[in-house]
ModelCIF file with pLDDT and N, C-alpha, C, O atoms, coordinates in Angstrom:
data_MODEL
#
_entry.id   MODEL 
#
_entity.id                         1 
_entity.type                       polymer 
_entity.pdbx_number_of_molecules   1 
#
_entity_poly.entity_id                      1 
_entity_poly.type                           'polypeptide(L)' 
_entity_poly.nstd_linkage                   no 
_entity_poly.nstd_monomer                   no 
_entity_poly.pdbx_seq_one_letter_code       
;(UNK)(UNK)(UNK)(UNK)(UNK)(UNK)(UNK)(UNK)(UNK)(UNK)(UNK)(UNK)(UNK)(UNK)(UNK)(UNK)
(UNK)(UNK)(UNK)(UNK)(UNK)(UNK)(UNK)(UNK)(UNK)(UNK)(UNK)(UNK)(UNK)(UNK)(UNK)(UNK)
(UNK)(UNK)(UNK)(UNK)(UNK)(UNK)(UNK)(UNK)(UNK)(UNK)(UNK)(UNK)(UNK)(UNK)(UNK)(UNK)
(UNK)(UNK)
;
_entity_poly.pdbx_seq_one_letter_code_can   XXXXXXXXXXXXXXXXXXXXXXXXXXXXXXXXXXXXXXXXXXXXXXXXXX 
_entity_poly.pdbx_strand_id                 A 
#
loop_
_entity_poly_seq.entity_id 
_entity_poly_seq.num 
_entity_poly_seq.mon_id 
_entity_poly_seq.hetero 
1 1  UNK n 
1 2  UNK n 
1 3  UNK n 
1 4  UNK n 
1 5  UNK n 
1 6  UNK n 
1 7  UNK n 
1 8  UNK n 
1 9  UNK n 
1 10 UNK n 
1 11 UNK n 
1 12 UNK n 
1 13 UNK n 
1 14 UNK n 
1 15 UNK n 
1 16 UNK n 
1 17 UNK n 
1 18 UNK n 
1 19 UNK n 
1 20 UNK n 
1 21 UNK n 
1 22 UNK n 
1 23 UNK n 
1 24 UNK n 
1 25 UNK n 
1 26 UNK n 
1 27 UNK n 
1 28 UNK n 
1 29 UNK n 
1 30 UNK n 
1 31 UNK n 
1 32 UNK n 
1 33 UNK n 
1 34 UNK n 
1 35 UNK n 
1 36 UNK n 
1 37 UNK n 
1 38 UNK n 
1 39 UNK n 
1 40 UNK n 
1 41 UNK n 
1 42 UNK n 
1 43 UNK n 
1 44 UNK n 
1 45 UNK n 
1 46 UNK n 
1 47 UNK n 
1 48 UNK n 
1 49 UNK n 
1 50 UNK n 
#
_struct_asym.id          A 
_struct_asym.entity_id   1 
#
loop_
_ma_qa_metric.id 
_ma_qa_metric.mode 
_ma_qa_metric.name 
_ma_qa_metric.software_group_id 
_ma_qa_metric.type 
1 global pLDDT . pLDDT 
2 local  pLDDT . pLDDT 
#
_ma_qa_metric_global.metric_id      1 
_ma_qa_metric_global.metric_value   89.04 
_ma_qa_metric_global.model_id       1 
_ma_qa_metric_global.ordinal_id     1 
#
loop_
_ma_qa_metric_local.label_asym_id 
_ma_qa_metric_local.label_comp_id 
_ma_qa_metric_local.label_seq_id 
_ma_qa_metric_local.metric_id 
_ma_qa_metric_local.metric_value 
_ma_qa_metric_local.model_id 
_ma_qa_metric_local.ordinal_id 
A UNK 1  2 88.00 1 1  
A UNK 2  2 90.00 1 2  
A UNK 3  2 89.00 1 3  
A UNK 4  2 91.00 1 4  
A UNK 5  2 92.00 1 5  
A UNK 6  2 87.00 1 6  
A UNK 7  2 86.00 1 7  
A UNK 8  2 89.00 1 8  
A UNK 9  2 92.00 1 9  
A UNK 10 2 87.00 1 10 
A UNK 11 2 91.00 1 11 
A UNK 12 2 90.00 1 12 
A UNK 13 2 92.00 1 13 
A UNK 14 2 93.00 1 14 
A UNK 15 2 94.00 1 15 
A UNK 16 2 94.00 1 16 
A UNK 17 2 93.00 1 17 
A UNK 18 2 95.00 1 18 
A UNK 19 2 96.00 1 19 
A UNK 20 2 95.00 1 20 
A UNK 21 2 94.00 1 21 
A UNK 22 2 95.00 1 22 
A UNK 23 2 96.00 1 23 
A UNK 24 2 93.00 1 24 
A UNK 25 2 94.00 1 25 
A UNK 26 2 95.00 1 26 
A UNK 27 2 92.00 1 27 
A UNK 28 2 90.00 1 28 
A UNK 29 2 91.00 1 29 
A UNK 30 2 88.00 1 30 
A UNK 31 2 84.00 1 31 
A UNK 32 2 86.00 1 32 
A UNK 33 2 85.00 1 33 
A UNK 34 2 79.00 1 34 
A UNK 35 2 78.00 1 35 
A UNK 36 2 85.00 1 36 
A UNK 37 2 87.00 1 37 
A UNK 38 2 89.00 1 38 
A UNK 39 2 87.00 1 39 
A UNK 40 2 80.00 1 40 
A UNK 41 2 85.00 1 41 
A UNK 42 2 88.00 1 42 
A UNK 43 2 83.00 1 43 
A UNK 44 2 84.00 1 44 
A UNK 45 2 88.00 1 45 
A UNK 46 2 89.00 1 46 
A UNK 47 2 85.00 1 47 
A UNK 48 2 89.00 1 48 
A UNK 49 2 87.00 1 49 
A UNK 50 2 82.00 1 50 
#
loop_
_atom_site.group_PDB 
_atom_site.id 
_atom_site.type_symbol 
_atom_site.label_atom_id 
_atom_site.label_alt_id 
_atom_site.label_comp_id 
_atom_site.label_asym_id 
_atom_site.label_entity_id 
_atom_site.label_seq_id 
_atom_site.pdbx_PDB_ins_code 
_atom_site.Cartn_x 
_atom_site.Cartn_y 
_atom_site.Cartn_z 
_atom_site.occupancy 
_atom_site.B_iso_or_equiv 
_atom_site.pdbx_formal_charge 
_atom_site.auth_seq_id 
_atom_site.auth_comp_id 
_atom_site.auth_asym_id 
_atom_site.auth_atom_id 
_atom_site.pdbx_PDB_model_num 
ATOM 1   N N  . UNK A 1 1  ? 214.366 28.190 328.444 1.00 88.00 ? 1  UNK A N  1 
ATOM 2   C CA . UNK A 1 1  ? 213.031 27.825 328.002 1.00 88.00 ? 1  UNK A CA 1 
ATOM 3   C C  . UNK A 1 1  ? 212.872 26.317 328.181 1.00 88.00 ? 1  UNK A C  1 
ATOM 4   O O  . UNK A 1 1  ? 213.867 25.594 328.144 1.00 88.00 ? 1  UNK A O  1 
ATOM 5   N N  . UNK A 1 2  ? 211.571 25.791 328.385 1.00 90.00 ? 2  UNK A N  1 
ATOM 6   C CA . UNK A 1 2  ? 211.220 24.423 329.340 1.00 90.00 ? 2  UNK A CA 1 
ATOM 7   C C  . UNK A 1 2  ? 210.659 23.844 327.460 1.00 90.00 ? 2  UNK A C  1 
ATOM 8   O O  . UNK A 1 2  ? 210.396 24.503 326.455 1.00 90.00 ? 2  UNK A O  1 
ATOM 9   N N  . UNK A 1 3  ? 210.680 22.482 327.714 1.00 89.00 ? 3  UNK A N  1 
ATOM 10  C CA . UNK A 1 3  ? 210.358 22.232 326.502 1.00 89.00 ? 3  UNK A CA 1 
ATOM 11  C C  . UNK A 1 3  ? 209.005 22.405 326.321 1.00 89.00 ? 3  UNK A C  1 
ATOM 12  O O  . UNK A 1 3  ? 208.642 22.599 325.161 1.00 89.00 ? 3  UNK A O  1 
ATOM 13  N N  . UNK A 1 4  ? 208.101 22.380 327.261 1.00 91.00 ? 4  UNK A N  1 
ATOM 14  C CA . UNK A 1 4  ? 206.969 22.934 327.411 1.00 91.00 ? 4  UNK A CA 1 
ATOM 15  C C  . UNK A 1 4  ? 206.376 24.118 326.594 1.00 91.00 ? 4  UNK A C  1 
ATOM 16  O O  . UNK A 1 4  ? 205.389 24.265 325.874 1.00 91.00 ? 4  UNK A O  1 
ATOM 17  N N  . UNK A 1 5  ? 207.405 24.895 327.017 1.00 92.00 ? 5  UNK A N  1 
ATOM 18  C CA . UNK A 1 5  ? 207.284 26.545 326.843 1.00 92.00 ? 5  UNK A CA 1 
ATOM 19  C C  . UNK A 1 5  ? 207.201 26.344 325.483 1.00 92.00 ? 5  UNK A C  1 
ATOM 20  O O  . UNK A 1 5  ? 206.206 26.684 324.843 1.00 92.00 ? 5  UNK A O  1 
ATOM 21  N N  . UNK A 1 6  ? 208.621 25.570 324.758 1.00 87.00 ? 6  UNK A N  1 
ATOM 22  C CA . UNK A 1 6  ? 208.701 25.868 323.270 1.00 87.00 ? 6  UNK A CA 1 
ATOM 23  C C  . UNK A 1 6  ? 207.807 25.333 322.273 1.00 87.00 ? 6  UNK A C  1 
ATOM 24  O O  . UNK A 1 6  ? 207.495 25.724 321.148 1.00 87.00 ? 6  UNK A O  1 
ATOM 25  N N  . UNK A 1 7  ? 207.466 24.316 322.989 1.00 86.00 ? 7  UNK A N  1 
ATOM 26  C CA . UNK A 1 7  ? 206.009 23.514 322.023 1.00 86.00 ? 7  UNK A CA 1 
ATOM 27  C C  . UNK A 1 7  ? 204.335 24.874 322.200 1.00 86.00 ? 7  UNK A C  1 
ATOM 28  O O  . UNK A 1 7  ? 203.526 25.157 321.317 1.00 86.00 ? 7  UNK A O  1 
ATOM 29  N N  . UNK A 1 8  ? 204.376 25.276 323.325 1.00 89.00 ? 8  UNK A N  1 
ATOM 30  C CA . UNK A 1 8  ? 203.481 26.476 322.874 1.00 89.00 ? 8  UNK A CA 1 
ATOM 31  C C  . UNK A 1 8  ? 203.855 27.453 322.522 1.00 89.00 ? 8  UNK A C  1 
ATOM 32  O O  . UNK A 1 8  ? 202.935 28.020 321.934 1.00 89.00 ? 8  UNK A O  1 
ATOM 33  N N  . UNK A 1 9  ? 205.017 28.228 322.537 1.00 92.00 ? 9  UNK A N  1 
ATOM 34  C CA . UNK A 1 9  ? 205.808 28.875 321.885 1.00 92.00 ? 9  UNK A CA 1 
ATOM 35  C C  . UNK A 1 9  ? 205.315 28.976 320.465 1.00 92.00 ? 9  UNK A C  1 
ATOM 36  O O  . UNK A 1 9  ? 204.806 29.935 319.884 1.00 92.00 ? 9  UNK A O  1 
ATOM 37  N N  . UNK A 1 10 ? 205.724 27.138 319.833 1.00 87.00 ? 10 UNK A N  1 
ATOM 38  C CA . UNK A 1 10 ? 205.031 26.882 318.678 1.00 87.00 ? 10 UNK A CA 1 
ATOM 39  C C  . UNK A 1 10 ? 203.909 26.924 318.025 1.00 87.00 ? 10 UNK A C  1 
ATOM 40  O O  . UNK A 1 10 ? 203.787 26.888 316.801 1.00 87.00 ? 10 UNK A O  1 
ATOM 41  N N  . UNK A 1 11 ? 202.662 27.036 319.202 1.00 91.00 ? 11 UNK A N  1 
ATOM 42  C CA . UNK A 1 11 ? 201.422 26.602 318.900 1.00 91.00 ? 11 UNK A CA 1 
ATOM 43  C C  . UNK A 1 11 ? 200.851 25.701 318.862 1.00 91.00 ? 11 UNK A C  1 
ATOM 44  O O  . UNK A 1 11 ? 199.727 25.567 318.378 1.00 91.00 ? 11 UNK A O  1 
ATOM 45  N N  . UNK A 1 12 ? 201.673 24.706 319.487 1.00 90.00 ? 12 UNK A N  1 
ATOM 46  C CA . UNK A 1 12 ? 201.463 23.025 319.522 1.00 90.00 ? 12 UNK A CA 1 
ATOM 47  C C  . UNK A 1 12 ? 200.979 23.075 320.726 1.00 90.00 ? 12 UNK A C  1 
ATOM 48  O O  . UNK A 1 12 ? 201.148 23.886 321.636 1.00 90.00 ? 12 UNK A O  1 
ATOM 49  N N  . UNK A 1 13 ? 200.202 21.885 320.620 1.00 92.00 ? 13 UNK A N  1 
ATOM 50  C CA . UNK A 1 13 ? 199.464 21.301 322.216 1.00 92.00 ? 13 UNK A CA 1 
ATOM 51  C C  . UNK A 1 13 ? 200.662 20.423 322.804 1.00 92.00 ? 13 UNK A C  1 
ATOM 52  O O  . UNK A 1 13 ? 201.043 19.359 322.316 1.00 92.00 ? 13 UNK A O  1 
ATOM 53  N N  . UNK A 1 14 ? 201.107 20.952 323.759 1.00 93.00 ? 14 UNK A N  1 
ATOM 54  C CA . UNK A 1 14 ? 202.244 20.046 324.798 1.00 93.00 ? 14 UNK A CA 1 
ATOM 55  C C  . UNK A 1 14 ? 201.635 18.920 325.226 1.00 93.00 ? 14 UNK A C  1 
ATOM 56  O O  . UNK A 1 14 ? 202.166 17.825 325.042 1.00 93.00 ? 14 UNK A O  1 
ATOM 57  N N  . UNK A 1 15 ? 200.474 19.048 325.834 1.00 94.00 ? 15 UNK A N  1 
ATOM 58  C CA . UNK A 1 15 ? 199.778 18.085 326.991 1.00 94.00 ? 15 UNK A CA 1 
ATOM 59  C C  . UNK A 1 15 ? 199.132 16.263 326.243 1.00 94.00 ? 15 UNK A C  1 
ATOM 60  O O  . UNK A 1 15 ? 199.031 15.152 326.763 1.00 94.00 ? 15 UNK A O  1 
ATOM 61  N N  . UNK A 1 16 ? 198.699 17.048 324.195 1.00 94.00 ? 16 UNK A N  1 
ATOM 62  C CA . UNK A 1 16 ? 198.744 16.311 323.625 1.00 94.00 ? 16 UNK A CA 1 
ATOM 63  C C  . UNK A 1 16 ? 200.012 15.375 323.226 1.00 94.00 ? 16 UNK A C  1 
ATOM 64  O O  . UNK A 1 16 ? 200.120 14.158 323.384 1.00 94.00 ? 16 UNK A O  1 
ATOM 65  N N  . UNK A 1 17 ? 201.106 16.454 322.564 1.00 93.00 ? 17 UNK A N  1 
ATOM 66  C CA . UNK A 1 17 ? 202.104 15.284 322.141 1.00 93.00 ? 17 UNK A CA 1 
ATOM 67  C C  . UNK A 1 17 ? 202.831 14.836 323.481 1.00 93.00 ? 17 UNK A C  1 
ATOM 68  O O  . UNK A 1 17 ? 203.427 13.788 323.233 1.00 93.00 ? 17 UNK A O  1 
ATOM 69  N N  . UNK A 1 18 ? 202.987 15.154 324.585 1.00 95.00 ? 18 UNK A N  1 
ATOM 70  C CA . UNK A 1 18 ? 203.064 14.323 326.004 1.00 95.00 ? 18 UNK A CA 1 
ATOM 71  C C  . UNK A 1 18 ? 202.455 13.229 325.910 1.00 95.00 ? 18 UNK A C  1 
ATOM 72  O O  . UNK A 1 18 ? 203.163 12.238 326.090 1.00 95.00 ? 18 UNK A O  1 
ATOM 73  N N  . UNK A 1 19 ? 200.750 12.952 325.561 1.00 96.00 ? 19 UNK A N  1 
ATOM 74  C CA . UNK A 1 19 ? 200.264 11.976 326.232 1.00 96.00 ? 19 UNK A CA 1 
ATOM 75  C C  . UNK A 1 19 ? 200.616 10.761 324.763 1.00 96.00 ? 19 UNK A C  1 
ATOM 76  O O  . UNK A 1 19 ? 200.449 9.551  324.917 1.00 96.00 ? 19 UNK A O  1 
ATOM 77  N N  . UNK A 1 20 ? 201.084 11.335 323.477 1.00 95.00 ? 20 UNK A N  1 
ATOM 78  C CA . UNK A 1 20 ? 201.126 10.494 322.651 1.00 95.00 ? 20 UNK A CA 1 
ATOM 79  C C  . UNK A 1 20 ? 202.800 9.908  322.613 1.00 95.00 ? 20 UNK A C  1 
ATOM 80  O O  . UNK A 1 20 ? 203.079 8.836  322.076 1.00 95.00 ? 20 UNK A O  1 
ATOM 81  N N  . UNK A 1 21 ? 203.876 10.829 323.295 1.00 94.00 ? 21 UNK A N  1 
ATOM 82  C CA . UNK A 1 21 ? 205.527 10.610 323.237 1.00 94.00 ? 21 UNK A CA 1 
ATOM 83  C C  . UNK A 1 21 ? 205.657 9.800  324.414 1.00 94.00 ? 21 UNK A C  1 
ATOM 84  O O  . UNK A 1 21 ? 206.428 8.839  324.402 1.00 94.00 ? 21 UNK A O  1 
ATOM 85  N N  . UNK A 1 22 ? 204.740 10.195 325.789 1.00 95.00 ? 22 UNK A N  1 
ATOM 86  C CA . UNK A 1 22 ? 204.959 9.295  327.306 1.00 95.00 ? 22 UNK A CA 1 
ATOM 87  C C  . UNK A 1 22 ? 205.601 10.063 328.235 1.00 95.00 ? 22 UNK A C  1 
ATOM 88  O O  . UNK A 1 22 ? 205.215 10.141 329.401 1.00 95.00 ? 22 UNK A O  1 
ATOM 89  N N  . UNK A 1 23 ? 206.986 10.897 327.602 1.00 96.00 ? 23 UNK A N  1 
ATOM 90  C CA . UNK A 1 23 ? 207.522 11.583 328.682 1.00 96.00 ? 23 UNK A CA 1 
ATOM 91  C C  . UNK A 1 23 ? 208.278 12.637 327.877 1.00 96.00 ? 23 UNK A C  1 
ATOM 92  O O  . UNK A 1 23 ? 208.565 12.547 326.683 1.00 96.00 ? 23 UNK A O  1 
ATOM 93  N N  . UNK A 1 24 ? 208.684 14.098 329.061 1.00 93.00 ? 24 UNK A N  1 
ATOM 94  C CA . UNK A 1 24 ? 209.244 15.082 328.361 1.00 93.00 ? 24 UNK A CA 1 
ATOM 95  C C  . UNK A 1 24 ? 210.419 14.469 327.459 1.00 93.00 ? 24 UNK A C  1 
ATOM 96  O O  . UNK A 1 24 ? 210.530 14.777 326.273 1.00 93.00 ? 24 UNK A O  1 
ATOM 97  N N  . UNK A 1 25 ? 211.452 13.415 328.224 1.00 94.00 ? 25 UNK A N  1 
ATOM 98  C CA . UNK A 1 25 ? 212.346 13.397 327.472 1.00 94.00 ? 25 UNK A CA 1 
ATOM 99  C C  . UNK A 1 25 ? 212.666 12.866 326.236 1.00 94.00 ? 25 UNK A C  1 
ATOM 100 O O  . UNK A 1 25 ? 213.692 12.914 325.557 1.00 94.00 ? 25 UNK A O  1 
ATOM 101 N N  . UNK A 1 26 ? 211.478 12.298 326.063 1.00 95.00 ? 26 UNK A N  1 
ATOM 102 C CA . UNK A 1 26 ? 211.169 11.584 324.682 1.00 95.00 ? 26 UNK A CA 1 
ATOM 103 C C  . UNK A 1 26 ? 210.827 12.912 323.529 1.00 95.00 ? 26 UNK A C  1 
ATOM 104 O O  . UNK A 1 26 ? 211.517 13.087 322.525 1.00 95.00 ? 26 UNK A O  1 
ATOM 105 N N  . UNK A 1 27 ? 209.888 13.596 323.821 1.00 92.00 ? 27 UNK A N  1 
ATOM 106 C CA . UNK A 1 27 ? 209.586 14.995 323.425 1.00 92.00 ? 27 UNK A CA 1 
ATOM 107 C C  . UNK A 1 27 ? 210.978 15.440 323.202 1.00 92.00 ? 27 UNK A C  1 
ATOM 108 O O  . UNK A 1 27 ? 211.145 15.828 322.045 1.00 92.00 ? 27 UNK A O  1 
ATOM 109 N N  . UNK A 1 28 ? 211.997 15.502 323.928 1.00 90.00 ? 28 UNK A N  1 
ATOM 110 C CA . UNK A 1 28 ? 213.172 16.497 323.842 1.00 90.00 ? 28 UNK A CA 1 
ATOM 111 C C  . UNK A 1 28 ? 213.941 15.929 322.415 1.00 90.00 ? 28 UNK A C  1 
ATOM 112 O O  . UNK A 1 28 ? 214.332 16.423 321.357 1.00 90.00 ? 28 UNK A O  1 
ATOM 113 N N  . UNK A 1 29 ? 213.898 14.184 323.252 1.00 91.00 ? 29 UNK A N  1 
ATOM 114 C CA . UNK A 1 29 ? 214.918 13.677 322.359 1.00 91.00 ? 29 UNK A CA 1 
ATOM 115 C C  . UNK A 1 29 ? 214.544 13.784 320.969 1.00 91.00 ? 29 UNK A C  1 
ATOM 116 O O  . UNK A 1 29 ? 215.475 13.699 320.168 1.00 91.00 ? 29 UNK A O  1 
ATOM 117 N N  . UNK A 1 30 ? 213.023 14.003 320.369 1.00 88.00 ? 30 UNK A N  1 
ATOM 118 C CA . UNK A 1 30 ? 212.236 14.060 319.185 1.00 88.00 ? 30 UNK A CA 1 
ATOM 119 C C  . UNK A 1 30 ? 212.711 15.467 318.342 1.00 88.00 ? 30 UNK A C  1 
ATOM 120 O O  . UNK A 1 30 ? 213.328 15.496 317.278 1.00 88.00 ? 30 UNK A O  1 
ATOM 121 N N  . UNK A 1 31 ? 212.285 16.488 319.057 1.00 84.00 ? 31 UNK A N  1 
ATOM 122 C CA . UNK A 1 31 ? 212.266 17.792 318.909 1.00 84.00 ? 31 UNK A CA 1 
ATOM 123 C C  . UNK A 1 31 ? 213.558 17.959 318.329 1.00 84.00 ? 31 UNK A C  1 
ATOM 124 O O  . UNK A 1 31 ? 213.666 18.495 317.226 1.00 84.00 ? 31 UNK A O  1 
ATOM 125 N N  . UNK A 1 32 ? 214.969 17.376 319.237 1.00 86.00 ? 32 UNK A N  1 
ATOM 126 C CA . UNK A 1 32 ? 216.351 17.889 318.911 1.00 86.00 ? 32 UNK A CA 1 
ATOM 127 C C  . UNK A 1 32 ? 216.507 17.096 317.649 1.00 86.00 ? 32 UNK A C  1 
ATOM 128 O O  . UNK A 1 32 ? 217.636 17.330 317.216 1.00 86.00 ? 32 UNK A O  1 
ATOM 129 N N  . UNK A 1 33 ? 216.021 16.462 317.059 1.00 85.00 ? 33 UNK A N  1 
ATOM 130 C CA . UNK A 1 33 ? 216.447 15.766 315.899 1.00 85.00 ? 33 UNK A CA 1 
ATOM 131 C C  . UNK A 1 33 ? 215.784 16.624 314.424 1.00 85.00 ? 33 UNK A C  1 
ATOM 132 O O  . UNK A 1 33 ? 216.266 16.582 313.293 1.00 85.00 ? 33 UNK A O  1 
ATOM 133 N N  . UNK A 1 34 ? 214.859 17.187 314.761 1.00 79.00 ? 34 UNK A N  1 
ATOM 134 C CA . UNK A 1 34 ? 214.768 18.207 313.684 1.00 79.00 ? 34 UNK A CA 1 
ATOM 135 C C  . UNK A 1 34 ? 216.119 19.471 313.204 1.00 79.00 ? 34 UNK A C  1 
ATOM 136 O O  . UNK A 1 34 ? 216.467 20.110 312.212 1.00 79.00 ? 34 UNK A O  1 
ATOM 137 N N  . UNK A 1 35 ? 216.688 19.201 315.224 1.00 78.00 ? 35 UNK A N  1 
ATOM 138 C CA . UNK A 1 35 ? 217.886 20.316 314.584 1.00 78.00 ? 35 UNK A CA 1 
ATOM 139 C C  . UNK A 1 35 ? 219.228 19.868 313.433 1.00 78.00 ? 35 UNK A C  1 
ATOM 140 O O  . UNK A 1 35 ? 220.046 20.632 312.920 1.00 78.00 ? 35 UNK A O  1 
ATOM 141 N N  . UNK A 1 36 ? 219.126 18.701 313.303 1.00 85.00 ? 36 UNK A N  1 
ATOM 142 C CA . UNK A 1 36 ? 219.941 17.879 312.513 1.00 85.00 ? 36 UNK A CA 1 
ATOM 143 C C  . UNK A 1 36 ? 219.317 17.266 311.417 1.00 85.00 ? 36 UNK A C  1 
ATOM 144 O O  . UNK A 1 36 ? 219.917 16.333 310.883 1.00 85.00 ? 36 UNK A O  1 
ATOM 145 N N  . UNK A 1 37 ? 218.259 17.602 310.994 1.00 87.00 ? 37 UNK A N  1 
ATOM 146 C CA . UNK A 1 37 ? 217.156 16.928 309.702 1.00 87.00 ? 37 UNK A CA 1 
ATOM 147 C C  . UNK A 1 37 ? 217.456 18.274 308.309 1.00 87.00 ? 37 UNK A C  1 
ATOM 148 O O  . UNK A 1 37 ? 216.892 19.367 308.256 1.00 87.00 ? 37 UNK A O  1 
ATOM 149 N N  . UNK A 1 38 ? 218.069 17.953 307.727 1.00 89.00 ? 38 UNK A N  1 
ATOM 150 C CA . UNK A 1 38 ? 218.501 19.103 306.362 1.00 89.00 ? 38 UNK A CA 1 
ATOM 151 C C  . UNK A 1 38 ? 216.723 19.259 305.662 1.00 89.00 ? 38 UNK A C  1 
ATOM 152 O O  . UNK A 1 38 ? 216.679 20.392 305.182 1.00 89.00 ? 38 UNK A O  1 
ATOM 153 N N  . UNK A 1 39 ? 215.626 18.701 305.498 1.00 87.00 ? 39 UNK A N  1 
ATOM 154 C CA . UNK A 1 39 ? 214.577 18.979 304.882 1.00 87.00 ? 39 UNK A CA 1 
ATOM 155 C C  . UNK A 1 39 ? 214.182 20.412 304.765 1.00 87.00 ? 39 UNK A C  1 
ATOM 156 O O  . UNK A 1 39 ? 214.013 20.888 303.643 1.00 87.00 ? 39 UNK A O  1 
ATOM 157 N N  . UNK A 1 40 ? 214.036 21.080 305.751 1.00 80.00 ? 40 UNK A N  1 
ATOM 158 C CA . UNK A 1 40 ? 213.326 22.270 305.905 1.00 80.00 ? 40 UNK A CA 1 
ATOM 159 C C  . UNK A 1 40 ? 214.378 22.968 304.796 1.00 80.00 ? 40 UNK A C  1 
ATOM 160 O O  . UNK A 1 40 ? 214.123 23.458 303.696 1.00 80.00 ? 40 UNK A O  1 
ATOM 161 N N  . UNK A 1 41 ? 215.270 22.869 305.289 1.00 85.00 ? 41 UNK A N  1 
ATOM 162 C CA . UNK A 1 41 ? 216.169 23.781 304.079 1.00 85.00 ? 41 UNK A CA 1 
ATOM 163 C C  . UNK A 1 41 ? 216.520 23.361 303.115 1.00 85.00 ? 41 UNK A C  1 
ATOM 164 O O  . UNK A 1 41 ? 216.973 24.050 302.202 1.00 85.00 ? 41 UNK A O  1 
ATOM 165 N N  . UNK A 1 42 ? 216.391 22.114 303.092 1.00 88.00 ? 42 UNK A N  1 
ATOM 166 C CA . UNK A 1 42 ? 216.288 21.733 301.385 1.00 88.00 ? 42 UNK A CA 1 
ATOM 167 C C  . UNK A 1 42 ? 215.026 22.230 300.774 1.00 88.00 ? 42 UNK A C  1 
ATOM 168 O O  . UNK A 1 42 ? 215.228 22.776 299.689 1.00 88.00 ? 42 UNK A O  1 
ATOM 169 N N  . UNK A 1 43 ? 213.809 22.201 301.147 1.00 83.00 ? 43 UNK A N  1 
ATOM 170 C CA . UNK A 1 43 ? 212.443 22.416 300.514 1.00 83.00 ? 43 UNK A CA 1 
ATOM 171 C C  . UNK A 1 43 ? 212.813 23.864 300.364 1.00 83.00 ? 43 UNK A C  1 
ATOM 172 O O  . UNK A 1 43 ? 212.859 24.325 299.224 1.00 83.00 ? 43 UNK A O  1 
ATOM 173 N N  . UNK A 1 44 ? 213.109 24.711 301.507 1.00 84.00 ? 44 UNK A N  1 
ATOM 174 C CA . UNK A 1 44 ? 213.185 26.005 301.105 1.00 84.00 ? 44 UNK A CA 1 
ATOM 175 C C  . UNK A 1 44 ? 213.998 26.486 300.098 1.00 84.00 ? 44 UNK A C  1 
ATOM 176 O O  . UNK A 1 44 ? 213.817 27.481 299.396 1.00 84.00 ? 44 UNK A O  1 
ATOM 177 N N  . UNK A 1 45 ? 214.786 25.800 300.090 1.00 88.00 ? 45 UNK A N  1 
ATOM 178 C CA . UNK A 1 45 ? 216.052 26.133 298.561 1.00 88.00 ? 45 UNK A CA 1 
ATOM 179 C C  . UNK A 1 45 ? 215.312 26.014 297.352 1.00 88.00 ? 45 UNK A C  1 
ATOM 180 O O  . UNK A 1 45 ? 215.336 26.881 296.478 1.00 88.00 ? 45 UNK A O  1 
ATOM 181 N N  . UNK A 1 46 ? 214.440 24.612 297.257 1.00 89.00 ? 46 UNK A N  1 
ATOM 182 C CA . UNK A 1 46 ? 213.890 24.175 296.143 1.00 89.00 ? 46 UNK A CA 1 
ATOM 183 C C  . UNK A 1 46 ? 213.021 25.500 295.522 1.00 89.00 ? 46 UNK A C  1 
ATOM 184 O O  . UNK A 1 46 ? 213.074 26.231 294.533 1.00 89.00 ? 46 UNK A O  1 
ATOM 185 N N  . UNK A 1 47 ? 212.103 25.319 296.866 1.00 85.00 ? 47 UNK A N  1 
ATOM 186 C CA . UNK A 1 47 ? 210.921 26.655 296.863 1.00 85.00 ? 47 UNK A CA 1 
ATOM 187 C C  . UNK A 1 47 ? 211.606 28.198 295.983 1.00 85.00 ? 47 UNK A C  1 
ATOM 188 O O  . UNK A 1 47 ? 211.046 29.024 295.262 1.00 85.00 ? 47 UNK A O  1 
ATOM 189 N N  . UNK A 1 48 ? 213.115 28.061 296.486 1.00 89.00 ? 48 UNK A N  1 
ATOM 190 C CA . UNK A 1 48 ? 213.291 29.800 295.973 1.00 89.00 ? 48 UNK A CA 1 
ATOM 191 C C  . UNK A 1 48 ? 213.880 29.667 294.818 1.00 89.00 ? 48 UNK A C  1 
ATOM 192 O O  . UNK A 1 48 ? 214.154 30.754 294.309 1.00 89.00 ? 48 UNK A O  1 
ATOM 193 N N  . UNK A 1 49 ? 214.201 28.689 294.166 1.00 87.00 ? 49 UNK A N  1 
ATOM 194 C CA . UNK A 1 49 ? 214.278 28.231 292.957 1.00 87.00 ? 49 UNK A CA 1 
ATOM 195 C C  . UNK A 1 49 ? 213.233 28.002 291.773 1.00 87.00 ? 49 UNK A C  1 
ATOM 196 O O  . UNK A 1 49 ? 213.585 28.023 290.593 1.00 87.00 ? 49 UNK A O  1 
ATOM 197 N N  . UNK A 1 50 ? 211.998 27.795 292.160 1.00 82.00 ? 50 UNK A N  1 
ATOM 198 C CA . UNK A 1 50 ? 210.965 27.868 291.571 1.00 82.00 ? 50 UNK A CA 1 
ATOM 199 C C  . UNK A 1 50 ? 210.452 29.260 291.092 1.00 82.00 ? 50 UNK A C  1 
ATOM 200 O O  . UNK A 1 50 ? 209.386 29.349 290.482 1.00 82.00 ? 50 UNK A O  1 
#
């Protein structure tokens, strides 16, 4: 999958965060850092604790 693909995949406008990142690999390098960001699963822990 093209990083393209996965940003509509997502539902995100590619063509937008392109013209605001400059280039795919900036996009890539952005994107892969969520895979290493603990938030999402911290909030969700919190969330199922509530």
């Amino acid at each position: 999958m093209t990083v393209k693909e996965c940003y509509e995949q997502m539902g995100s406008d590619y063509e937008s965060v392109l013209g605001r990142m400059g280039s795919e690999a900036m996009i890539k390098r952005f994107a892969l850092k969520f895979l290493q960001d603990p938030s999402f699963n911290n909030l969700k822990a919190i969330n199922e604790q509530i």
